[in-house]
Every structure is written in structure tokens, then in C-alpha cells.
PDB file of N, CA, C and O in Angstrom:
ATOM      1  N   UNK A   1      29.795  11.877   6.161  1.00  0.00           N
ATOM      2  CA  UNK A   1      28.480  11.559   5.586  1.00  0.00           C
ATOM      3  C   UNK A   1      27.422  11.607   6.679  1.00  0.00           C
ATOM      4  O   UNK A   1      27.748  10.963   7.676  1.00  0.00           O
ATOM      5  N   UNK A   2      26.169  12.242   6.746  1.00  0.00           N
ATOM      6  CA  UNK A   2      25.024  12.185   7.528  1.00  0.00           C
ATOM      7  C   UNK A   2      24.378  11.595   6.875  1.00  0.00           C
ATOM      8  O   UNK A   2      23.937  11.731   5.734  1.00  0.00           O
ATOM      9  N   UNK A   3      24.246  10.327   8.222  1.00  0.00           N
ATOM     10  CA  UNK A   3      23.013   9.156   7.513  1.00  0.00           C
ATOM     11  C   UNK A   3      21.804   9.454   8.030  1.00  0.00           C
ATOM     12  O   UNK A   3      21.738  10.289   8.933  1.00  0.00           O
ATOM     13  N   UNK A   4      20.487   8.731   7.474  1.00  0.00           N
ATOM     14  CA  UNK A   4      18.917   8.894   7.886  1.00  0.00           C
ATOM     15  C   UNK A   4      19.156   8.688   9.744  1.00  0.00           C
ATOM     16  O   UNK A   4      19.779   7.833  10.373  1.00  0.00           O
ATOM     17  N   UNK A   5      18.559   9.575  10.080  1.00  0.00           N
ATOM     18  CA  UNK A   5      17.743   9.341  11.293  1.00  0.00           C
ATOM     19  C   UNK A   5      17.898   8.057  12.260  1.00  0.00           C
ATOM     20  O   UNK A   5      18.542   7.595  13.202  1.00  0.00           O
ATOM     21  N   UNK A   6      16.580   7.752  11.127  1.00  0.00           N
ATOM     22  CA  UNK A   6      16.402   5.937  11.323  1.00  0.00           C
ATOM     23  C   UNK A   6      17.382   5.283  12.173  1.00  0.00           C
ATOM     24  O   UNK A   6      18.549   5.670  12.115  1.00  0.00           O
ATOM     25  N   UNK A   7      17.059   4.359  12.938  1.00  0.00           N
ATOM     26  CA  UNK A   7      17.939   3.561  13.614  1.00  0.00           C
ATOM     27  C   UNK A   7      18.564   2.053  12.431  1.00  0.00           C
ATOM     28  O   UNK A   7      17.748   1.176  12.148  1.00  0.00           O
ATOM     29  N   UNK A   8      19.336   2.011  12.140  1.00  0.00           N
ATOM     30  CA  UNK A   8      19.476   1.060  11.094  1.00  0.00           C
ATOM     31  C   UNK A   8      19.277   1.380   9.703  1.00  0.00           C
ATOM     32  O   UNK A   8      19.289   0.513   8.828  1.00  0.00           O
ATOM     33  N   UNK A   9      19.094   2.596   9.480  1.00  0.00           N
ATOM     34  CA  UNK A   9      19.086   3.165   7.917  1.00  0.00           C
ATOM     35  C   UNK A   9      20.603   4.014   7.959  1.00  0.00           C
ATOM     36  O   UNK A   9      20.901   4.851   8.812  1.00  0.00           O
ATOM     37  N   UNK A  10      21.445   3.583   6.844  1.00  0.00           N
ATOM     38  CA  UNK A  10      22.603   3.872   6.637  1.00  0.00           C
ATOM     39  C   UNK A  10      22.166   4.478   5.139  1.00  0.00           C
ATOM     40  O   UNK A  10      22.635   3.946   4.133  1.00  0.00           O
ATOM     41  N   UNK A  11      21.203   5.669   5.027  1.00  0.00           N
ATOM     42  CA  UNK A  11      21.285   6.480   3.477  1.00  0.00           C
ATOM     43  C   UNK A  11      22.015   7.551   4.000  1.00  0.00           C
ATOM     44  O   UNK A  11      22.238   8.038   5.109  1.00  0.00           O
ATOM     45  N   UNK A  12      22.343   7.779   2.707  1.00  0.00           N
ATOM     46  CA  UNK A  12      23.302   9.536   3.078  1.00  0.00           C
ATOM     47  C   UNK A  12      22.168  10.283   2.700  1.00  0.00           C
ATOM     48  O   UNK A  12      21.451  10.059   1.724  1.00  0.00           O
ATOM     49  N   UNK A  13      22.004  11.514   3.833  1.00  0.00           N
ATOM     50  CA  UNK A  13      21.465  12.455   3.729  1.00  0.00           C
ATOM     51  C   UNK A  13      22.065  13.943   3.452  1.00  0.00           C
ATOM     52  O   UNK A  13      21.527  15.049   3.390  1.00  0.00           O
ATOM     53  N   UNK A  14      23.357  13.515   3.319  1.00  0.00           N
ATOM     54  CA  UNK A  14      24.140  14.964   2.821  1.00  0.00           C
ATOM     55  C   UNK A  14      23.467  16.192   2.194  1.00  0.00           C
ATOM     56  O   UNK A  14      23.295  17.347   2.583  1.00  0.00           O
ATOM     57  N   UNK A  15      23.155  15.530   1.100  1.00  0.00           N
ATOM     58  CA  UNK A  15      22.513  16.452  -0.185  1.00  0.00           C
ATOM     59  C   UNK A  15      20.870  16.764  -0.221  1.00  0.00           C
ATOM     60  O   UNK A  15      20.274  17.841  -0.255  1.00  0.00           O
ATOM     61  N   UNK A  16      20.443  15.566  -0.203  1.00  0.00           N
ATOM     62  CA  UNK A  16      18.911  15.417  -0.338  1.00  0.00           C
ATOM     63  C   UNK A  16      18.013  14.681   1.031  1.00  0.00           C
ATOM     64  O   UNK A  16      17.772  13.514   1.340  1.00  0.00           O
ATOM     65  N   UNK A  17      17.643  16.170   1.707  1.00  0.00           N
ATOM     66  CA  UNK A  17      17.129  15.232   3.304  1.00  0.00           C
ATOM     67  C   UNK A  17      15.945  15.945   3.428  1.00  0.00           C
ATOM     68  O   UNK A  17      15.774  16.799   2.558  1.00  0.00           O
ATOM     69  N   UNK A  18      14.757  15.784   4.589  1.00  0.00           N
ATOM     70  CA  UNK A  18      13.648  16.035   4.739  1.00  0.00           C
ATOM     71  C   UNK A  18      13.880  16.229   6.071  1.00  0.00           C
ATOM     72  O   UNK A  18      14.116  15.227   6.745  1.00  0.00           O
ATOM     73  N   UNK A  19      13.857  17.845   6.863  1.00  0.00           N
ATOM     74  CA  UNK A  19      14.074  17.744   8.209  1.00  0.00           C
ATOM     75  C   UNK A  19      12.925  17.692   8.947  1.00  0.00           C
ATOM     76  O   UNK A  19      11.990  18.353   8.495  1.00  0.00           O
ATOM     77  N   UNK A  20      12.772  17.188   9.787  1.00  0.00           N
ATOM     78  CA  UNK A  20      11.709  16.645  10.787  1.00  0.00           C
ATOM     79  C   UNK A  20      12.026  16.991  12.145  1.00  0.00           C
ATOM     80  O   UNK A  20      12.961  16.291  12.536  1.00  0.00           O
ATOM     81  N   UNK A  21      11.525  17.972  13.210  1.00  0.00           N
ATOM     82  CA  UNK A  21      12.031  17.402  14.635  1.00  0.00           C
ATOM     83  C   UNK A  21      13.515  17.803  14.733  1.00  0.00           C
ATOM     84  O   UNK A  21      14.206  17.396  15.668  1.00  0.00           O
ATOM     85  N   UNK A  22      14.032  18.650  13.708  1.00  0.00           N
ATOM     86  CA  UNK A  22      15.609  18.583  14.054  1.00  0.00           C
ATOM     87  C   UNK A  22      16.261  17.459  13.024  1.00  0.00           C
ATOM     88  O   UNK A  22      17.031  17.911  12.177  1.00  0.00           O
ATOM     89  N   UNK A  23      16.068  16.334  13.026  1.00  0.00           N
ATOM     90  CA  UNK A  23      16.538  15.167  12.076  1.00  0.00           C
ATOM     91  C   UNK A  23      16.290  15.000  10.852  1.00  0.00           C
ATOM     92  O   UNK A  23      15.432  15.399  10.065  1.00  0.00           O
ATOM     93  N   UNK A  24      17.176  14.350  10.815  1.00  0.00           N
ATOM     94  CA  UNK A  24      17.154  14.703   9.325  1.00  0.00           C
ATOM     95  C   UNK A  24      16.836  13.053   8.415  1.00  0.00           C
ATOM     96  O   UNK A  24      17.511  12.061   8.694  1.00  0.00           O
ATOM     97  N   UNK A  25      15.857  13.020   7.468  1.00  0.00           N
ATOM     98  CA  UNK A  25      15.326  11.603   7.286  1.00  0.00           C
ATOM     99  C   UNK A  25      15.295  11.931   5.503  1.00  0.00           C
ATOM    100  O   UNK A  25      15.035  12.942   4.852  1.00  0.00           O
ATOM    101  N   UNK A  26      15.796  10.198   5.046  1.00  0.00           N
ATOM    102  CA  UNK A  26      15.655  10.465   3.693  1.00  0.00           C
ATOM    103  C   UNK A  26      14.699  10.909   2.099  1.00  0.00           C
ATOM    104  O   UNK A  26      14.961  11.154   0.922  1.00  0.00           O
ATOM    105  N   UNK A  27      13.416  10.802   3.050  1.00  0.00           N
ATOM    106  CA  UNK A  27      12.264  11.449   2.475  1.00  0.00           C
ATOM    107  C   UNK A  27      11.278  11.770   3.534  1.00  0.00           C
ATOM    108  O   UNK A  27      11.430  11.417   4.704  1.00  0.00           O
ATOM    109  N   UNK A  28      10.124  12.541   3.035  1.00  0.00           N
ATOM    110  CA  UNK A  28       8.821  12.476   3.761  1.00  0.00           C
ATOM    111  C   UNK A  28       8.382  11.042   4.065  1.00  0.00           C
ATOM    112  O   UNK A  28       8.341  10.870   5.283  1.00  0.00           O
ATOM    113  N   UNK A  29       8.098  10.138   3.483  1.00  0.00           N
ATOM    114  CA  UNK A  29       7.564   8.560   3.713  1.00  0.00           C
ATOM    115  C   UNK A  29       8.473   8.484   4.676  1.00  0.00           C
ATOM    116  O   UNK A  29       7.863   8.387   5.740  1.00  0.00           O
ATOM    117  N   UNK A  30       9.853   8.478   4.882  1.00  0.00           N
ATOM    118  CA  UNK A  30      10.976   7.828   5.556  1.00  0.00           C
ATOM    119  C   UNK A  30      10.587   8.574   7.111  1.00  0.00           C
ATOM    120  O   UNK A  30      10.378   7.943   8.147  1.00  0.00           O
ATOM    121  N   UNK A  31      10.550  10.298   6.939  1.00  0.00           N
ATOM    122  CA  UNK A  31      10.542  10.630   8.286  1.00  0.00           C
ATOM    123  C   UNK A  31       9.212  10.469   8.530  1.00  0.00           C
ATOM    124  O   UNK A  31       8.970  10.917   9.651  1.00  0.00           O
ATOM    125  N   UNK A  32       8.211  10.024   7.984  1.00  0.00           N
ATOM    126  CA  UNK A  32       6.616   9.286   8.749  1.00  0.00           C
ATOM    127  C   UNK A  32       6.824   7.960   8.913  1.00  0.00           C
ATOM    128  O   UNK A  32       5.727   7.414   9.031  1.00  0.00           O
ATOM    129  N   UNK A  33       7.813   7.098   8.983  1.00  0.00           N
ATOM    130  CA  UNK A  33       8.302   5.506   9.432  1.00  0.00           C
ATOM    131  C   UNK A  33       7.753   4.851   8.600  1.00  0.00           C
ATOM    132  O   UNK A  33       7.165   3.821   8.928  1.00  0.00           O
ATOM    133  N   UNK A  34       7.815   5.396   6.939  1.00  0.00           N
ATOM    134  CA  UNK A  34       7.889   4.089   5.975  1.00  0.00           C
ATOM    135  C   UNK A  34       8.732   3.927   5.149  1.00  0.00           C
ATOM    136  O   UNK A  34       9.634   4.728   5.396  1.00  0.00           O
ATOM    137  N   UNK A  35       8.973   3.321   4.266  1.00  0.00           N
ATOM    138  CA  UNK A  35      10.074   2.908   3.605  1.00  0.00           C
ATOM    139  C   UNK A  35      10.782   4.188   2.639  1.00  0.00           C
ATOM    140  O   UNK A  35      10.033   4.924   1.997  1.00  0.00           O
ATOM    141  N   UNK A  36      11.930   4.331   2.610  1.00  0.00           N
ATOM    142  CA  UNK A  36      12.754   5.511   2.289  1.00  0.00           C
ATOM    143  C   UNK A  36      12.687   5.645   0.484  1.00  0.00           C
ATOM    144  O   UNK A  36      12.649   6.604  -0.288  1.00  0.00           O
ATOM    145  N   UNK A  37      12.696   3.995   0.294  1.00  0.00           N
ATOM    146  CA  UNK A  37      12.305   3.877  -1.488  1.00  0.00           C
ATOM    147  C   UNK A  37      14.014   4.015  -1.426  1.00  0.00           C
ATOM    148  O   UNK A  37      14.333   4.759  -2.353  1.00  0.00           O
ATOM    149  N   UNK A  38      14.952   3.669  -0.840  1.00  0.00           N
ATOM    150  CA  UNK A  38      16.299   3.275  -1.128  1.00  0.00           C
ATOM    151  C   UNK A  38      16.361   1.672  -1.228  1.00  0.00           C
ATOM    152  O   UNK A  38      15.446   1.038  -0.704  1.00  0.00           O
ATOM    153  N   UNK A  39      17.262   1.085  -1.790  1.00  0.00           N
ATOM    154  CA  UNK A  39      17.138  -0.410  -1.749  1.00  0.00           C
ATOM    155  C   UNK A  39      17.954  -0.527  -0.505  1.00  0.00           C
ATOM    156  O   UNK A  39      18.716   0.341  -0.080  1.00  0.00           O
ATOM    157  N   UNK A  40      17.614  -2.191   0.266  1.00  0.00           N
ATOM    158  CA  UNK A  40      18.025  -2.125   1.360  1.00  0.00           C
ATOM    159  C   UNK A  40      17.768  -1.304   2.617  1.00  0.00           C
ATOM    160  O   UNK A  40      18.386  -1.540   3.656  1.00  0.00           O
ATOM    161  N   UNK A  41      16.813  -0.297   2.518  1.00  0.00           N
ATOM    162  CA  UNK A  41      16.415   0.238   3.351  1.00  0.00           C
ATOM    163  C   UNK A  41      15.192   0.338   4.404  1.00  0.00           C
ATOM    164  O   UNK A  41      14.331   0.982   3.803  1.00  0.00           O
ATOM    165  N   UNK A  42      14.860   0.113   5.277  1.00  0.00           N
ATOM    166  CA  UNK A  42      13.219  -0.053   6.085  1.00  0.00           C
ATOM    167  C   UNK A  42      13.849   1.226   6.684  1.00  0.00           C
ATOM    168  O   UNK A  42      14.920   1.092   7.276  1.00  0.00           O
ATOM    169  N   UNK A  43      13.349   2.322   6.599  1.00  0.00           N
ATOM    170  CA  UNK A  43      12.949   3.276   7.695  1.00  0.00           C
ATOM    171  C   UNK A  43      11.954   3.159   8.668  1.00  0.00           C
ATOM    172  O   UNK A  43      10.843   3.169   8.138  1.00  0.00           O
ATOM    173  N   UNK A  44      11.906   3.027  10.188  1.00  0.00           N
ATOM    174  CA  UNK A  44      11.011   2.697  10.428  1.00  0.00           C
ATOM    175  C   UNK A  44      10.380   1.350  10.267  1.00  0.00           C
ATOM    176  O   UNK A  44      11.079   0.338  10.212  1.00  0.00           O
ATOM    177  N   UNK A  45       8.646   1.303  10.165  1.00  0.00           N
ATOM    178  CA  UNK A  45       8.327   0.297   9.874  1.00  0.00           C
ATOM    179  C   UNK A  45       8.304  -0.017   8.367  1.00  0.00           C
ATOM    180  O   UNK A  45       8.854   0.893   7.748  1.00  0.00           O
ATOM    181  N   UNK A  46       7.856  -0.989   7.581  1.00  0.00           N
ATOM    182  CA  UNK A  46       8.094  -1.357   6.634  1.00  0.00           C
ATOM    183  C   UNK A  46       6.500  -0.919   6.433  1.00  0.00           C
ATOM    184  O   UNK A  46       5.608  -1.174   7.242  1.00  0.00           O
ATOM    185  N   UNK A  47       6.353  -0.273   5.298  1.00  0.00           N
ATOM    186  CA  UNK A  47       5.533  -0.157   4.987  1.00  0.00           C
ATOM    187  C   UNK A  47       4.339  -1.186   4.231  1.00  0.00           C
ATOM    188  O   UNK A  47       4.661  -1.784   3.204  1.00  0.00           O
ATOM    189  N   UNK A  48       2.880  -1.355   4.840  1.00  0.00           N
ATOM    190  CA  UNK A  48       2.294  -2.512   3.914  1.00  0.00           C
ATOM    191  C   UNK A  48       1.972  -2.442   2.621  1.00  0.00           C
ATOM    192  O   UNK A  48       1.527  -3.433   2.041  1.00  0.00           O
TER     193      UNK A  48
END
């Protein structure tokens, strides 16, 4: 399984990822350091 990027985001990015930089992050919001919209998840910062 390839998880988000993120340091502390455990989404699978197998199927559905947004590459950035080489990495691979679970959405656009997620690879700009806001929330991935997975439960349990902060990509980054938490978005306000």
C-alpha cells in the first residue's frame, strides 16, 4: 500500500493520488497542507 506523503497521514494512495514534487498526496487540498477530507486525517496543517 502507498500511503499520503504527509508525515502522519496513513491514506492509501494506491488508486486515487495527486502527484506533487514526485509525491504522491491524497488530494490537491492534501498536497497544498490541508486536510485530505479522509476521517482521521490532518495532512499537513489543519485547515481553518
Amino acid at each position: 500500500m502507498d500511503t499520503c506523503a504527509h508525515e502522519g497521514c496513513h491514506c492509501d494512495v494506491s488508486e486515487n493520488y495527486v502527484e506533487q514534487d514526485g509525491k504522491r498526496y491524497c488530494s490537491t487540498e492534501c498536497a497544498q497542507g490541508q486536510s485530505c477530507g479522509h476521517d482521521g486525517c490532518t495532512c499537513g496543517e489543519a485547515a481553518e
